[in-house]
NUROLO-513269 format. One record per residue (C-alpha): x, y, z; residue in three letters. Coordinates in steps of 0.2 Angstrom, whole numbers, padded with zeros to 4 digits, always signed. Layout:
<pts>
XYZALA;...
</pts>
This chain:
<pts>
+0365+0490+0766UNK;+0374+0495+0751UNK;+0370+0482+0739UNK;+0367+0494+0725UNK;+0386+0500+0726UNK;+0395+0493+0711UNK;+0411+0502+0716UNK;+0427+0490+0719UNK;+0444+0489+0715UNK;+0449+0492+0698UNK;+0463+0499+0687UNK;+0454+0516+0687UNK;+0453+0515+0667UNK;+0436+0514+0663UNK;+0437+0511+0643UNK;+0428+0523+0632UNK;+0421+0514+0617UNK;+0435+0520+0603UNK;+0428+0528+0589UNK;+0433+0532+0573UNK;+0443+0548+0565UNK;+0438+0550+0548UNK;+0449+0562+0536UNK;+0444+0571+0521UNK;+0453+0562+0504UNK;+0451+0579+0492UNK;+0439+0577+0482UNK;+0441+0558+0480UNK;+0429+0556+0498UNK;+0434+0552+0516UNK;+0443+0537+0524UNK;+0438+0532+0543UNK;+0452+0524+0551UNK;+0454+0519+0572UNK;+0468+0521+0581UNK;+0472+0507+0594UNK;+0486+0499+0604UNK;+0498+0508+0594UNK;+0490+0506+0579UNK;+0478+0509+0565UNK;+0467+0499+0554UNK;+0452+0502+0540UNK;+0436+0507+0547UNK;+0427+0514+0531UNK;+0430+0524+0513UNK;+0417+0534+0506UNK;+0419+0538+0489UNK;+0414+0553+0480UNK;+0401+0551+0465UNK;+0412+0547+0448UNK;+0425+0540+0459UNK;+0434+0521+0465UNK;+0446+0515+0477UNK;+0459+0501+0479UNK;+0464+0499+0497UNK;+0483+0495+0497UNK;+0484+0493+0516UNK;+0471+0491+0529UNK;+0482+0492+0546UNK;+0493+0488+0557UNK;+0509+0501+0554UNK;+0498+0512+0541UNK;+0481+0513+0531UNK;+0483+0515+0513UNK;+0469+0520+0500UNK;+0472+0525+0482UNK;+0457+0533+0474UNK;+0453+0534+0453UNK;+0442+0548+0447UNK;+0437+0557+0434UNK;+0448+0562+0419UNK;+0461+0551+0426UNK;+0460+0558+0441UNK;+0471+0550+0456UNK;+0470+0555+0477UNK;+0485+0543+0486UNK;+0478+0545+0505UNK;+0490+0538+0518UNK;+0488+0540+0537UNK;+0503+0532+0547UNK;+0500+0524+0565UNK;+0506+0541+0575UNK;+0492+0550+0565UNK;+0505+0555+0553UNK;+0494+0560+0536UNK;+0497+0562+0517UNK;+0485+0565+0504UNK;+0493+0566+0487UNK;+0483+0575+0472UNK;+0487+0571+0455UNK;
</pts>
C-alpha cells in the first residue's frame, strides 16, 4: 500500500515562497521591493541614521522612494517592474 505517496498530477510548478530583493539607496539606506506577476511592490525602506523617506509609489509598474538627509541631502531610488534601477544622489 502506498498510502503515504502524495505524488499526483500537478502542473509541475511547485511555487517557492518569493522573497524579497533589497538594494542599496547610497547612503540614504536600503529599499526591499518583490517582484511578482509582472510586477513589483514596496516590501520595506530602511533608513539610515540622520535620514527620512517619502514613498512616492509603492507598486505595480514601479516602486518610488525619495530619501532627505543631512545638509539637505537628497537619494531619488527608482526600481522599475523589469528590475530596471536608478538611484540619483544629490
Amino acid at each position: 500500500d502506498d498510502s503515504d505517496d502524495n505524488s499526483g498530477p500537478g502542473n509541475g510548478d511547485d511555487t517557492a515562497a518569493l522573497e524579497a530583493t533589497t538594494y542599496t539607496a547610497g547612503p540614504a539606506g536600503s529599499v526591499s521591493v518583490l517582484f511578482a506577476g509582472g510586477e513589483v511592490s514596496l516590501t520595506g525602506i530602511a533608513v539610515s541614521n540622520g535620514w527620512a523617506y517619502e514613498i512616492d509609489h509603492a507598486g505595480g509598474s514601479h516602486v518610488e522612494v525619495e530619501f532627505h538627509g543631512p545638509g539637505g541631502a537628497d537619494v531619488e531610488f527608482r526600481v522599475d517592474a523589469d528590475q530596471r534601477v536608478r538611484v540619483e544622489i544629490d
